[in-house]
N, C-alpha and C positions, 0 to 999 in steps of 0.2 A: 131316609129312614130305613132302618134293617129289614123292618116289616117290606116295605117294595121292594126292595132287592132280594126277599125269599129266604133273610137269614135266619129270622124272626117269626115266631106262629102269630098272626095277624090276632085268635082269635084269645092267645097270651095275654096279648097286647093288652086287648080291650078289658082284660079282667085286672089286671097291674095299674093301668092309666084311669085312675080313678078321678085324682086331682092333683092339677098340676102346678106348681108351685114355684117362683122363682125367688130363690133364695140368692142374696147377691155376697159376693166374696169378704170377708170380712177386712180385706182391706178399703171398702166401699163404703164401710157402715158409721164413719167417721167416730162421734166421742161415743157411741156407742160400744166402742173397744175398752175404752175404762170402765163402764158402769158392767160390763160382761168379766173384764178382767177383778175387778174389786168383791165381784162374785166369787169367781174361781178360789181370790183369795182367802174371802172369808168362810168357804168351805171347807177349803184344805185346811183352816186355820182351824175350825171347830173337828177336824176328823183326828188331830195330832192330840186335840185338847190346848191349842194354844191363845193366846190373843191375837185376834189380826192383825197384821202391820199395815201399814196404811202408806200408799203408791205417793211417793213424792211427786209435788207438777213436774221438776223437770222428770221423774222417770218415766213420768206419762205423756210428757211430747216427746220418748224417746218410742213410748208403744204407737204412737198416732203415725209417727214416721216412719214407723216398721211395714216392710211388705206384710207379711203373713201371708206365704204361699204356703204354710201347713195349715191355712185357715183355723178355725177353731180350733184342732185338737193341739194342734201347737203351740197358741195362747193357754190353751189348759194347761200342758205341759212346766208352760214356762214359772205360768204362776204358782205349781205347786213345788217348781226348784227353788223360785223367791220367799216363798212362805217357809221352806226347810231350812233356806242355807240363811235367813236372817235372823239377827242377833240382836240389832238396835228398836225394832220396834215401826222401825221408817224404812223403805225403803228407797232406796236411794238410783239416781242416774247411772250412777258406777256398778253398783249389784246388777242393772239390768244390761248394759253394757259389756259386761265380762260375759253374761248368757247371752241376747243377742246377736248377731254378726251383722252391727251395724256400722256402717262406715264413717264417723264425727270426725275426720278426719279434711272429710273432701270440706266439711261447712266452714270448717277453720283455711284451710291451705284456698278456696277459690277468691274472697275477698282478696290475700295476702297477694295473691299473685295478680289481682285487677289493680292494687292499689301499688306494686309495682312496678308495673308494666304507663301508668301515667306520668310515673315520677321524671322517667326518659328524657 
């Protein structure tokens, strides 16, 4: 702790560290990343004056497989590029996908390559 080592005014400290709280990473929070995402949407979606679009299953097993190392502000982000750049009303796997830098490439290529590698 910075307080032992003298980096830290000890009695700082004790006026900041009120309550402590552990907030766990939003890649932890499981389908609570939809009901948080479906939010974001429907915010951005009232701030534009528009209708919300509503998060296709597959684009939402593409958010649940998502890291999110920008934790929330990143999901915020994202859902307000989703909410601008759609047109259909749905959003779809592909819309999140082109945002994203998610890799669907490995889920498709690892089977292909188990299945022949027994053919042998």
């Amino acid at each position: 702790m910075l307080v032992n080592q003298g980096k830290f005014r000890e009695d700082l400290y004790y006026r900041l560290c009120v309550l402590q709280l552990r907030l766990p990473p939003l890649r932890e929070r499981g389908e609570d990343i939809l009901k948080i995402a479906n939010h974001y949407i429907d915010q951005y979606a009232y701030t534009i004056a528009q209708k919300p679009p509503l998060l296709s299953s597959e684009a939402g097993k593409l958010f649940l497989k998502y890291s999110w190392d920008g934790n929330i502000r990143e999901l915020r982000n994202i859902c307000e590029q989703l909410v601008v750049l759609n047109e259909t009303g749905i959003i779809s796997d592909k819309e999140v996908s082109a945002i994203l830098p998610i890799d669907t490439s490995k889920d498709i290529e690892e089977p292909l390559i188990f299945k022949t590698s027994i053919s042998f």
